[in-house]
N, C-alpha and C positions, 0 to 999 in steps of 0.2 A: 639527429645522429648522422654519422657518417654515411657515403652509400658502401653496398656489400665488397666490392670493390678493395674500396680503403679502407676498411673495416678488416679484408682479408689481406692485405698488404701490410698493415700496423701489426697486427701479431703475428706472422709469417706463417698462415693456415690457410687451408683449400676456402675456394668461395663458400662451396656448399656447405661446411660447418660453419660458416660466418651467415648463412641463411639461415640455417638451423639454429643459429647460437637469438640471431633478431627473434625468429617464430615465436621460440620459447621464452622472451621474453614479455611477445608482443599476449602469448598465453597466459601469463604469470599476471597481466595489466600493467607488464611496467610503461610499455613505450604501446603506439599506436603508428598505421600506418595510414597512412592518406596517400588515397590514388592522386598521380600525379604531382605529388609532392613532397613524399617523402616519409621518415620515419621520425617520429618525436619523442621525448620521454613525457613521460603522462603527469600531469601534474596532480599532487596527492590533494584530494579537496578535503577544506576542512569540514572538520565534529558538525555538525548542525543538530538544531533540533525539532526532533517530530512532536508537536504540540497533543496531548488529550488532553483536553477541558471541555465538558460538557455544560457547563453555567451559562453561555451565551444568548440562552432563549429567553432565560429567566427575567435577564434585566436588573441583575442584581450581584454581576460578577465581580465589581469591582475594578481597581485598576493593573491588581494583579492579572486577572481575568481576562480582561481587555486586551491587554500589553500581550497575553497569548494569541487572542486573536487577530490581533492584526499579525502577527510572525506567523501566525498559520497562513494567512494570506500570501506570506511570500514566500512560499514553499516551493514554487515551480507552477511548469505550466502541465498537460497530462492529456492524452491522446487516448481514447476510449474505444469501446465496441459491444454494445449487447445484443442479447437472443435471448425467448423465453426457449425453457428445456424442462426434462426430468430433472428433479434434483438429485444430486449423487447424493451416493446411500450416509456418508459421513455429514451430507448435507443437511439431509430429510434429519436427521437425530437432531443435530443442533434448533432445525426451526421445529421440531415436535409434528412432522409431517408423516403422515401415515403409509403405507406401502402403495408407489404408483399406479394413478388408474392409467396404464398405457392406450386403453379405448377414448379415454376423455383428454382436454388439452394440457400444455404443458404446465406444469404449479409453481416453478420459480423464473424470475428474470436475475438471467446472470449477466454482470456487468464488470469489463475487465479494463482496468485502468494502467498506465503505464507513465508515471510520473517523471519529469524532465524538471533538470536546474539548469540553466547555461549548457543547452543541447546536451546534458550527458544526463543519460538514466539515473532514476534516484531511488524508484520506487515500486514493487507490481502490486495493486491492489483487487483480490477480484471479489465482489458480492453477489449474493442472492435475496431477493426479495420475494416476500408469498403473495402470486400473483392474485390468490383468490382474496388478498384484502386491495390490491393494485390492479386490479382487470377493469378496463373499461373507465376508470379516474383519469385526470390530468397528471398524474408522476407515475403511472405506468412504466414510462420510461426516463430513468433518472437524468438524463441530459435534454431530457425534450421537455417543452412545454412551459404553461406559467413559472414553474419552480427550477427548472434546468439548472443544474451545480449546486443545489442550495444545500446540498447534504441532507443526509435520512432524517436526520429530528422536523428540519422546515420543511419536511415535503410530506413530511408524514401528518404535522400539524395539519396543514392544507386542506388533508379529508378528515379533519377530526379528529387522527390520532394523536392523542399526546404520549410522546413516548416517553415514560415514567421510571425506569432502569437502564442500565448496563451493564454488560460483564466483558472481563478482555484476560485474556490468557497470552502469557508472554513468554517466547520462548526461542532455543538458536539451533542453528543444525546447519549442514552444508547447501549449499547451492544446487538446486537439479541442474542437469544440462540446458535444458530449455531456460533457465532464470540466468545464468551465465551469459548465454548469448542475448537475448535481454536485456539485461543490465549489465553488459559489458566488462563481465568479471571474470577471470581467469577458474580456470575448472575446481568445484571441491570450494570455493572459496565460503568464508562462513556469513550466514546470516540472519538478523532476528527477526521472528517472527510474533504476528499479535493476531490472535483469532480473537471478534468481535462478536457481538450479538447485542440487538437491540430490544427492548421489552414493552409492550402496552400492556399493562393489566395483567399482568402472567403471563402472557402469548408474545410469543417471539416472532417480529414480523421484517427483521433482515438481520445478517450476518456475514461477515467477509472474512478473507486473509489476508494480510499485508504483509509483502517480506522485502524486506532493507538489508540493504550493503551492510554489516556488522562494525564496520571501521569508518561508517561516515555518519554515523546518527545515532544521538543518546536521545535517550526518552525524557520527554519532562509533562508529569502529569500534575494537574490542579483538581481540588476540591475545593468546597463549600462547607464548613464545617456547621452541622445543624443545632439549634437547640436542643438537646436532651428531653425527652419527654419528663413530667414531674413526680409522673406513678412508674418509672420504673428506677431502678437501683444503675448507677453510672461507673464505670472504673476510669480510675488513671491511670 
């Protein structure tokens, strides 16, 4: 873009509304400023997609399957940070956690991701895992160790969990201030969200939030369609 200057000179306005007129735009996400170089208009990235398929372990995915996961693969690269803590209270419900022993140690690792495609934010992810099945194992901590990146099903296998369900709740709403700045969104902007949980055996042993730019990511999820069992009655 022009500088403030010629900017205020081309419509015949004071500098400082041609400052204000840039701010607001650079709040909006239209444009970006770069120290020592100027102002840009942002280029709109396109639709992509965020990959669920959970079949990967099985070995039985297919080439549907597959063709997901290598796209999940090149999803971006993702800057992390965890700490074992209390779980918060909306937390403790989801993994079936009972009221904290604040005398004894902390019972989840929370683990906050920050998803990148081509240096621009894509994505925040944060989980919790219940330390009291993770304390003292190798994926402790999800970035360290034999399994580091391998995601909760391969890390869970690891110590003999196999993790045998899912559920994911999908849903949109605006942007907090902290997720704006973040993911580099103009204030109020909207976007979806997917609260996860993972299951062994009935017991819930991690669960996350993910929330995405609403205008840069459609969801595309895969199943495994199973055989019907023979003693039960089946619809179409």
């Amino acid at each position: 873009m022009p500088a403030i200057p010629a900017i205020a000179e081309s419509y015949g306005i004071a500098r400082n509304t041609a400052h204000e007129a840039v701010r607001t735009l650079a709040q909006w996400g239209v444009v970006v400023s770069k120290s020592g170089s100027g102002t840009y208009v942002r280029a709109r990235p396109g639709v992509r997609q965020l990959i669920r398929c959970y079949d990967r372990l099985r070995g039985e995915g297919g080439p549907i399957a597959n063709g997901l996961e290598t796209a999940a693969r090149r999803q971006g690269m993702r800057s992390y940070s965890s700490q074992s803590i209390y779980a918060p209270m909306e937390v403790r419900v989801r993994l079936g956690l009972g009221d904290p022993d604040l005398e004894d140690r902390p019972d989840v690792m929370e683990t906050e991701y920050l998803h990148q495609l081509n240096d621009e934010p894509t994505m925040i992810v944060r989980s919790w895992e219940v330390l009291t099945i993770t304390r003292g194992t190798p994926i402790a901590l999800p970035e360290e160790g034999p399994y580091a990146g391998r995601g909760v099903m391969e890390r869970m296998a690891g110590i003999g969990m196999a993790v045998d369900s899912t559920s994911e709740v999908v849903g949109a709403r605006a942007a907090s201030s902290e997720e704006c700045v973040k993911l580099q969104m103009p204030p109020g902007a909207p976007v979806l969200t997917i609260r996860r949980t993972f299951w062994v055996g009935g017991q819930p042993v991690e669960t996350a939030d993910y929330v995405i730019p609403a205008d840069q990511v459609e969801l595309a999820y895969s199943w495994r369609i199973g055989q019907a069992p023979e003693d039960r009655d089946t619809a179409v």
